[in-house]
C-alpha positions as CSV (number, residue, x, y, z in Angstrom):
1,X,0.0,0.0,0.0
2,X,1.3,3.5,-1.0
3,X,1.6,6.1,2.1
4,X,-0.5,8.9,1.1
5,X,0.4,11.5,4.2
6,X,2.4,13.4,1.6
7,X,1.3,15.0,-0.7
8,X,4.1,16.5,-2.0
9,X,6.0,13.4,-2.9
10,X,5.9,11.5,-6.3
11,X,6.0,7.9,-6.7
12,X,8.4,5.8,-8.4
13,X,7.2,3.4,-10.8
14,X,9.4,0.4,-12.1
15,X,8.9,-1.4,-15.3
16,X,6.5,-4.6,-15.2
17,X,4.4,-6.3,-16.8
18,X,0.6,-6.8,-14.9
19,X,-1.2,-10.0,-14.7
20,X,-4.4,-11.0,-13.0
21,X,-7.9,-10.1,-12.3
22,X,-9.5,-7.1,-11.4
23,X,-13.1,-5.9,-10.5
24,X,-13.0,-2.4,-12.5
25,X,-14.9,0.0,-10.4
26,X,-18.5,1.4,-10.7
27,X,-18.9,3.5,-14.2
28,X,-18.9,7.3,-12.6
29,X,-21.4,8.9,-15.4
30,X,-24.1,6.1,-15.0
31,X,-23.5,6.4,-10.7
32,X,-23.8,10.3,-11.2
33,X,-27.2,9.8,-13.5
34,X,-28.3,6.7,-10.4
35,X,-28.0,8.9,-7.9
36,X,-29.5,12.1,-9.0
37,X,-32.7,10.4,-10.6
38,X,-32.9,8.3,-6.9
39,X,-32.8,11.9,-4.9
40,X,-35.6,13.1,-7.4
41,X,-37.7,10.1,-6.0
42,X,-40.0,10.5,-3.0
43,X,-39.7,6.7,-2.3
44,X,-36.6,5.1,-1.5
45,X,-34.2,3.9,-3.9
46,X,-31.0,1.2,-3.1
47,X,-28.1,1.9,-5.4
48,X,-25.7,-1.3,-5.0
49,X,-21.9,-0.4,-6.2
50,X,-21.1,2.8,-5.7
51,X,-17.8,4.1,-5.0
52,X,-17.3,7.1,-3.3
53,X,-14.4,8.9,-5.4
54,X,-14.0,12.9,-4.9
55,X,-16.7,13.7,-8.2
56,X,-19.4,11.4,-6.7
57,X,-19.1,12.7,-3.4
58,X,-19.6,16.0,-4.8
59,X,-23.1,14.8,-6.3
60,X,-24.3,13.5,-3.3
61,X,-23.6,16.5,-1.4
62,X,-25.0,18.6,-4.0
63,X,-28.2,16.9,-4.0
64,X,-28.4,16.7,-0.2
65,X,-28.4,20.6,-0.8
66,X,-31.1,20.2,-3.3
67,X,-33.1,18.0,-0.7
68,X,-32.3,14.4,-1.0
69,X,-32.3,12.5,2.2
70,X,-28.9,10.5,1.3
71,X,-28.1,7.5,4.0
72,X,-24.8,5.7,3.3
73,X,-24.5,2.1,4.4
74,X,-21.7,-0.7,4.5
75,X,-22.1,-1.8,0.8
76,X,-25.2,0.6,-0.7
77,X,-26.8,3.9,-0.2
78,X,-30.7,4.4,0.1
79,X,-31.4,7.8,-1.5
80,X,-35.1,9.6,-1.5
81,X,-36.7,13.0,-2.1
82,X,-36.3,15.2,1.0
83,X,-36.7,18.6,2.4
84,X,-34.5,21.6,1.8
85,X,-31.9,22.5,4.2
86,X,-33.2,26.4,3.7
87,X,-30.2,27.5,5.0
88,X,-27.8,25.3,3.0
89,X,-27.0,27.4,-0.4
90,X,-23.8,26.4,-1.9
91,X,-23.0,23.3,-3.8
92,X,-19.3,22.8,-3.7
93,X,-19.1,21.0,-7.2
94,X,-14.7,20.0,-6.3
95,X,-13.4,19.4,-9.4
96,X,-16.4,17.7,-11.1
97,X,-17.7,19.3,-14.2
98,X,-21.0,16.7,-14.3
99,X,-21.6,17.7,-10.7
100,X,-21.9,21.6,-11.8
101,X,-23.6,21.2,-15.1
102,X,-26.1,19.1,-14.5
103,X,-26.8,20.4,-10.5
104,X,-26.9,24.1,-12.6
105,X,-30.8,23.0,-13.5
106,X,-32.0,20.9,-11.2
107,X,-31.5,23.8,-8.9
108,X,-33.7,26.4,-10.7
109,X,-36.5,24.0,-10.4
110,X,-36.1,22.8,-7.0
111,X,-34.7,25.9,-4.8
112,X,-35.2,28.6,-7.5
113,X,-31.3,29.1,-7.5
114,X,-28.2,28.6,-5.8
115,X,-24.4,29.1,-5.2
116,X,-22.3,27.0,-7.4
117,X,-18.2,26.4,-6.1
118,X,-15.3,24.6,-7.1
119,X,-11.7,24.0,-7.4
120,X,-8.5,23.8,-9.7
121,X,-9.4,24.2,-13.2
122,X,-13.3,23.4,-13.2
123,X,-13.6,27.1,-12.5
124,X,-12.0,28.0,-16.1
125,X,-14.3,25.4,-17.7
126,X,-17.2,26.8,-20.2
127,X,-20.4,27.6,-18.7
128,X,-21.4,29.7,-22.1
129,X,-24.2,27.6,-22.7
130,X,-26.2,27.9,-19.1
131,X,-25.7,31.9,-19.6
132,X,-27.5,32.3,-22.9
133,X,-30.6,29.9,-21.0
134,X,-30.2,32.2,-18.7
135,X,-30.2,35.2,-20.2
136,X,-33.5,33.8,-22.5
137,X,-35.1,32.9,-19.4
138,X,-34.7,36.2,-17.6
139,X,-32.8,34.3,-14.9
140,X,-30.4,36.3,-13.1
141,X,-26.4,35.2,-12.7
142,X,-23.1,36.5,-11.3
143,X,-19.8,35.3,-12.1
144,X,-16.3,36.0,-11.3
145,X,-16.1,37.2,-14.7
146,X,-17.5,34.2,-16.6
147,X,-15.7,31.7,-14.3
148,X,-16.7,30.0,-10.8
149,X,-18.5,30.9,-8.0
150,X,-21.7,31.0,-9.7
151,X,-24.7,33.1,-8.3
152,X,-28.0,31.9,-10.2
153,X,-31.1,33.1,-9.4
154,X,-34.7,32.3,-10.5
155,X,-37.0,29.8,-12.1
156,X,-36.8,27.3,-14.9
157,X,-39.3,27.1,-17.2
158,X,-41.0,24.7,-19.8
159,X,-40.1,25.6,-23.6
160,X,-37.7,25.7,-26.6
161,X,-34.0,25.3,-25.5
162,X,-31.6,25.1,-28.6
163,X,-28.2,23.7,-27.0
164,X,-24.8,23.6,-29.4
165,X,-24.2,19.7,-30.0
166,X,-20.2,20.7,-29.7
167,X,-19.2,22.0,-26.1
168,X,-20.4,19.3,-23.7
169,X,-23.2,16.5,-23.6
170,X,-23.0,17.7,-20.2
171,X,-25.8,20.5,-20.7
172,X,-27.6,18.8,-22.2
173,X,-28.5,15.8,-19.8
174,X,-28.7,18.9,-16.7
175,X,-31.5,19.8,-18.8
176,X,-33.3,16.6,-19.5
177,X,-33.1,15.7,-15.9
178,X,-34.9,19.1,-14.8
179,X,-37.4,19.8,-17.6
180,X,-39.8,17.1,-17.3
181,X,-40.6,18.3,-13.4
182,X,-42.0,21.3,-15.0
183,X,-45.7,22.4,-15.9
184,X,-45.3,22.8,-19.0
185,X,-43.7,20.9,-23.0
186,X,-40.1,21.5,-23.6
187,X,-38.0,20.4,-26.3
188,X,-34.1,20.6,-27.0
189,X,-33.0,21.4,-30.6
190,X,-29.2,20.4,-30.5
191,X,-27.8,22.7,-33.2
192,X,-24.5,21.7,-35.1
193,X,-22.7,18.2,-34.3
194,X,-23.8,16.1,-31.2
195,X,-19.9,15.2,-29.8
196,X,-20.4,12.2,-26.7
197,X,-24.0,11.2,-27.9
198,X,-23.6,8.3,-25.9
199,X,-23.5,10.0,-22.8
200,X,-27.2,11.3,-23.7
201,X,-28.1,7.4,-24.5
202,X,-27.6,6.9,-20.7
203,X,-29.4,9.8,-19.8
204,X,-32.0,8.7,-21.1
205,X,-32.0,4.9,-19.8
206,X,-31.3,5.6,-16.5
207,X,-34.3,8.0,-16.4
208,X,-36.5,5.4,-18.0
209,X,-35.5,3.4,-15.3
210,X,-36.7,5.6,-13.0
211,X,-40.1,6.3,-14.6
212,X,-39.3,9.3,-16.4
213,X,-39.3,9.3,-20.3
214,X,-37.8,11.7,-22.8
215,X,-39.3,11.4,-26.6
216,X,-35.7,11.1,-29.3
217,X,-37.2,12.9,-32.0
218,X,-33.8,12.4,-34.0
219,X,-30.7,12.9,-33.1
220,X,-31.0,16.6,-32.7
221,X,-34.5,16.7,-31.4
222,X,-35.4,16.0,-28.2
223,X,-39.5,16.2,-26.6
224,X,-39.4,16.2,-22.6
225,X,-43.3,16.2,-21.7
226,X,-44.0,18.1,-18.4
227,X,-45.5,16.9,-14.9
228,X,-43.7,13.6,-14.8
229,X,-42.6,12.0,-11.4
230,X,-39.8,10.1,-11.0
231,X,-40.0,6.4,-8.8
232,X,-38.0,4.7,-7.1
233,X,-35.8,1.7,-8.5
234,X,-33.1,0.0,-7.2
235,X,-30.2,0.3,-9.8
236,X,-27.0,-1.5,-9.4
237,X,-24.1,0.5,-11.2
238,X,-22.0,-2.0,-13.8
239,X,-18.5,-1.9,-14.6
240,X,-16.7,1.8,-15.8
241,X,-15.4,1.0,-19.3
242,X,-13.5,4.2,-19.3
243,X,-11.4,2.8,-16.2
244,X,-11.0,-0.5,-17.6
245,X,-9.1,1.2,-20.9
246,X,-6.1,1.6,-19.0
247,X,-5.9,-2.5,-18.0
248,X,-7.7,-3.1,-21.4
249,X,-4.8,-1.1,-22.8
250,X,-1.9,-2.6,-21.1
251,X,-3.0,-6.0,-22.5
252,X,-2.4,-4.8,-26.2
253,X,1.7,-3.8,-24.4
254,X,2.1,-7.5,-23.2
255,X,0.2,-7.5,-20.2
256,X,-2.4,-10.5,-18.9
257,X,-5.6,-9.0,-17.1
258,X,-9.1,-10.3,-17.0
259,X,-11.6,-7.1,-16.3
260,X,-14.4,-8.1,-14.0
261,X,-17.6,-6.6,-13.7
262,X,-18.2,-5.0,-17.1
263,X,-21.3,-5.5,-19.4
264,X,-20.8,-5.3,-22.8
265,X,-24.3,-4.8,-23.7
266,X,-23.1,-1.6,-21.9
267,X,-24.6,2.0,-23.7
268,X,-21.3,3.3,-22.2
269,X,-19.6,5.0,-25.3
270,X,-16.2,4.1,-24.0
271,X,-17.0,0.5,-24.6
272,X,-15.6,1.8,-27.3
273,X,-11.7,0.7,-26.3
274,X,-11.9,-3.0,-26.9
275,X,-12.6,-1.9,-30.8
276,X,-9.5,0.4,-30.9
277,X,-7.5,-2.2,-28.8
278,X,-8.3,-4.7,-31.8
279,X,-7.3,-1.8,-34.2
280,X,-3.6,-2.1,-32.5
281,X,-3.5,-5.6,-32.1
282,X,-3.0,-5.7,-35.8
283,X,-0.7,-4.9,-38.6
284,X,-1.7,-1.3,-39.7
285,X,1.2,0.9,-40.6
286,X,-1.8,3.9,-39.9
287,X,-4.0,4.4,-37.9
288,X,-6.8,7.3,-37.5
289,X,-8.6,8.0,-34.1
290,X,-11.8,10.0,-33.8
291,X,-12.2,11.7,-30.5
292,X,-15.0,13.1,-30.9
293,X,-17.2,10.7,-28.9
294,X,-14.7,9.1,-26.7
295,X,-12.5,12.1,-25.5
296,X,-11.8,10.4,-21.9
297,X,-9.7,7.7,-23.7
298,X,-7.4,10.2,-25.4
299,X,-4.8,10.0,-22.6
300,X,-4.7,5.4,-22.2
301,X,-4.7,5.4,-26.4
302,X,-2.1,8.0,-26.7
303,X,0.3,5.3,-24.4
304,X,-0.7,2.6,-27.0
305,X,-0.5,4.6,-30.1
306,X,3.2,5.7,-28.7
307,X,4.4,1.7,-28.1
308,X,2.7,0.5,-31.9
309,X,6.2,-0.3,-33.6
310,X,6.3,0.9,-37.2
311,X,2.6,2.4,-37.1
312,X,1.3,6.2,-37.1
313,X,-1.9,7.2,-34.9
314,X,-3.6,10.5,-36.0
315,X,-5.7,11.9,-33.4
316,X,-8.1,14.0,-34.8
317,X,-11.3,16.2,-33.6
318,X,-10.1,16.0,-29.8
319,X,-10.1,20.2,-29.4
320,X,-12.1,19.5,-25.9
321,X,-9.4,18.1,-24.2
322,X,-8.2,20.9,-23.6
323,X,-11.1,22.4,-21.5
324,X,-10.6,19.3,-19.4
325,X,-8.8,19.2,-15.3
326,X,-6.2,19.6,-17.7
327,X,-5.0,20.4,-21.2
328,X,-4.9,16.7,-21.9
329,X,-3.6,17.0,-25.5
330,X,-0.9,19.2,-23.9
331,X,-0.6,17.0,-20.7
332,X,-0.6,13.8,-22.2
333,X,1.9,14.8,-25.5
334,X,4.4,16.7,-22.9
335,X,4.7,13.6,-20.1
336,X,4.9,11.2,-23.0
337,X,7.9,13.1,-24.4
338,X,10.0,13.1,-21.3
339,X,10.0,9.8,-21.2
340,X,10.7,9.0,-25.1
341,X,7.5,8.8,-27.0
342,X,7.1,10.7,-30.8
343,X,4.1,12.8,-29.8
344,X,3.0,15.9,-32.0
345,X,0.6,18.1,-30.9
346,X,-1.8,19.8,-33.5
347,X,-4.9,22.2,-32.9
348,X,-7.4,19.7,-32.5
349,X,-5.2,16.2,-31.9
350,X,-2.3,14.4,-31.4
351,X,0.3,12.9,-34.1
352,X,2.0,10.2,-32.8
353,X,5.0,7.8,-34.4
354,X,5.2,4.4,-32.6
355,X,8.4,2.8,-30.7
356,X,9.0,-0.8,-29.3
357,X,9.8,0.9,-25.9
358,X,10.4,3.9,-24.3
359,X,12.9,5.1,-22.5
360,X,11.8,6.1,-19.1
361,X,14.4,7.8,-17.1
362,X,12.2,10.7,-16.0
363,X,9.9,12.8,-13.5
364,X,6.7,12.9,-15.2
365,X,3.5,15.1,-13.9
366,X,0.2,14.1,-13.8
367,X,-1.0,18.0,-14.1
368,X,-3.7,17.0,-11.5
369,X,-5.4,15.5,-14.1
370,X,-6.6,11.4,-12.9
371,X,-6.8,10.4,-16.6
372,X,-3.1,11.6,-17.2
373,X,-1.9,10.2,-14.0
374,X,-3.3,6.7,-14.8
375,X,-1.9,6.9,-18.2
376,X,1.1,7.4,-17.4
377,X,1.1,4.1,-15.2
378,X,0.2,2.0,-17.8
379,X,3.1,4.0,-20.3
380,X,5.4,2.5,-17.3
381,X,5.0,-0.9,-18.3
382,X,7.2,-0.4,-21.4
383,X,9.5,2.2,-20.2
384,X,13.4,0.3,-19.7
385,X,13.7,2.4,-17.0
386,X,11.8,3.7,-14.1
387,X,9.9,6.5,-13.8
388,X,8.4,9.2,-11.0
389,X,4.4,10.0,-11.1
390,X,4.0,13.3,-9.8
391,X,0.6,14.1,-8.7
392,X,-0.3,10.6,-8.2
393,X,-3.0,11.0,-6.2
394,X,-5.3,12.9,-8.5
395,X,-7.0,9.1,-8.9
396,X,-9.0,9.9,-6.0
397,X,-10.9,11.8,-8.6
398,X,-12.7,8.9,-10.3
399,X,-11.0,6.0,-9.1
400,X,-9.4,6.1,-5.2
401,X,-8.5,2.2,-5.3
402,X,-6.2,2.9,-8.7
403,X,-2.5,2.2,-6.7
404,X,-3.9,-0.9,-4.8
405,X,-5.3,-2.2,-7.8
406,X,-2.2,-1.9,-10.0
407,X,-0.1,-3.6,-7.2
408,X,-2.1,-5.9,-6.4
409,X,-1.2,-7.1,-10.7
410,X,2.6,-6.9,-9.8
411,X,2.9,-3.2,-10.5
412,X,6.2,-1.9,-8.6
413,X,6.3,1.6,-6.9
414,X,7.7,3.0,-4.2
């Protein structure tokens, strides 16, 4: 087990190859969707697999602001429709941008309004698209000029929203979770191309699940009918595809790991990865990534695109990476470097030119970022020397158990 008193300190990580199994942890977007549809419930709910990483803890504080009566037990959590704390006015979102954009809404129908908080870079990240709903909806707002705390102020209501398909999925499931409380008809007109469509796909079936149906018009047409009530169900969260990439990945460098836990009937559009892991467990002396509906795997492909001998990765359409904790196509391309990869960055991707191994040899920084961090633990594998992990700890963000698990396969750090 890692000591985690300091802070400060970075970890060194040796070269090894990981075998074994592994339960991959609860997905975080379909435990984020679980748990607010459950607090919008007035019976109880049991959610079963739930792990309580810094962005999830977030959401179930936030709601508790909102009025959900939140018990946590041993191995599950019964969640239900509450009261307002009346005096309990800020939702500290941490570092989670799904905490902030889809608590934004929910708020204006449940408390007409609240404070909105957070730290390290979630405070830069765009909240363009609430402000023009706002500004429609003659909803009033303060911001430190465009940027965190948020002061929103007034009442939601049922109509036309037209929401750019391009900045973040994000807005549009905080929407689609608060609309249907309303009165009145709403509908969402997604203008220009719907990046992470996936992510609205679970949206929508974990609402379903809960009694609450949105109409899919077509892909950028969306009816939410008014008045409806969410039930209760008792929802157990499967497998997160986009934390099993990185053992997923490390099988294509050489590495033997079986990934419990996961569905593959999963909507999860991450499930992507064992498609682009069968991409580089061939012969191509090219290949060409899209990110424009997987951007969280970015960082664990990059690693396997750098150790594909003899083959060119093009990364293409990934421009919102770099509204994430980090710049991940800067992140990811200047880590990778200092410890031997060909990595290009361009405006909107990566290029990258494939090695049998890299070098290693170097303190590398995880730019607080958990995706980076873990990325770079799985780039260690094939690295003929060790490396130090900065920022190691930024895991706790989506995935706390991350360092247990990885030694608990044979990884070596000290």
């Amino acid at each position: 087990m890692l000591n985690r008193n300091n802070r400060n300190m970075g970890i060194l990580i040796k070269p090894s190859l990981l075998k074994g199994e592994i339960t991959i942890p609860p997905s975080k977007s379909l435990s984020h969707r679980a748990i607010i549809c459950a607090s919008l419930s007035k019976e109880e709910s049991k959610l079963r697999n739930i792990i309580f990483s810094d962005d999830i803890r977030a959401t179930i504080d936030g709601m508790k602001t909102l009025g959900a009566d939140i018990k946590e037990m041993d191995d599950f959590i019964l969640v239900k429709k509450g009261r307002f704390i009346e005096t309990k006015n800020v939702i500290d979102c941490n570092e989670s941008g799904s905490t902030l954009r889809f608590l934004i809404p929910l708020s204006l129908v449940l408390k007409g309004g609240c404070n909105f908080t957070g730290k390290g870079r979630l405070s830069e990240r765009p909240l363009d698209v609430y402000y023009k709903v706002f500004e429609n909806s003659n909803i009033k707002y303060e911001t430190n000029a465009g940027q965190l705390p948020l002061k929103v102020r007034g009442r939601l209501k049922g109509g036309s929203y037209n929401i750019p398909g391009n900045v973040s999925s994000q807005f549009i499931t905080g929407l689609l979770f608060a609309l249907p409380l309303l009165e009145g008809d709403s509908e969402i007109k997604i203008t220009g191309v719907l990046e992470s469509k996936n992510y609205i796909e679970l949206t929508m079936d974990v609402m379903q699940k809960y009694n609450v149906n949105i109409e899919k018009i077509d892909e950028h047409n969306y009816y939410i009918k008014g008045g409806q009530e969410y039930k209760a169900f008792d929802y157990r969260v499967e497998g997160d595809f986009s934390q099993a990439a990185f053992f997923l990945a490390a099988n294509v460098l050489g590495c033997k790991i079986e990934c419990l836990g996961l569905n593959y009937d999963s909507l999860q559009g991450d499930k992507e990865i064992l498609n682009i892991t069968e991409k580089y467990s061939s012969n191509k002396k090219e290949i060409t990534i899209d990110a424009s509906q997987i951007p969280d795997l970015i960082p664990v492909i990059s690693v396997i695109a750098s150790l594909k001998e003899n083959c060119t990765t093009n990364i293409i359409n990934a421009g919102r990476l770099r509204l994430k904790e980090s710049d991940r196509l800067k992140s990811i391309a200047s880590e990778m470097k200092k410890i031997g990869a060909s990595i290009k960055e361009t405006n909107d991707g990566l290029i990258i030119k494939g090695k049998s191994s890299l070098h290693g040899n170097a303190t590398v920084d995880s730019r607080n970022d958990h995706r980076i961090a873990m990325a770079l633990a799985i780039a260690a594998i094939k690295c003929e020397n060790p490396i130090v992990l900065e920022g190691y700890e930024s895991v706790k963000k989506s995935y706390p158990r991350f360092w247990d698990d990885y030694q608990s396969l044979g990884g070596i750090i000290k």
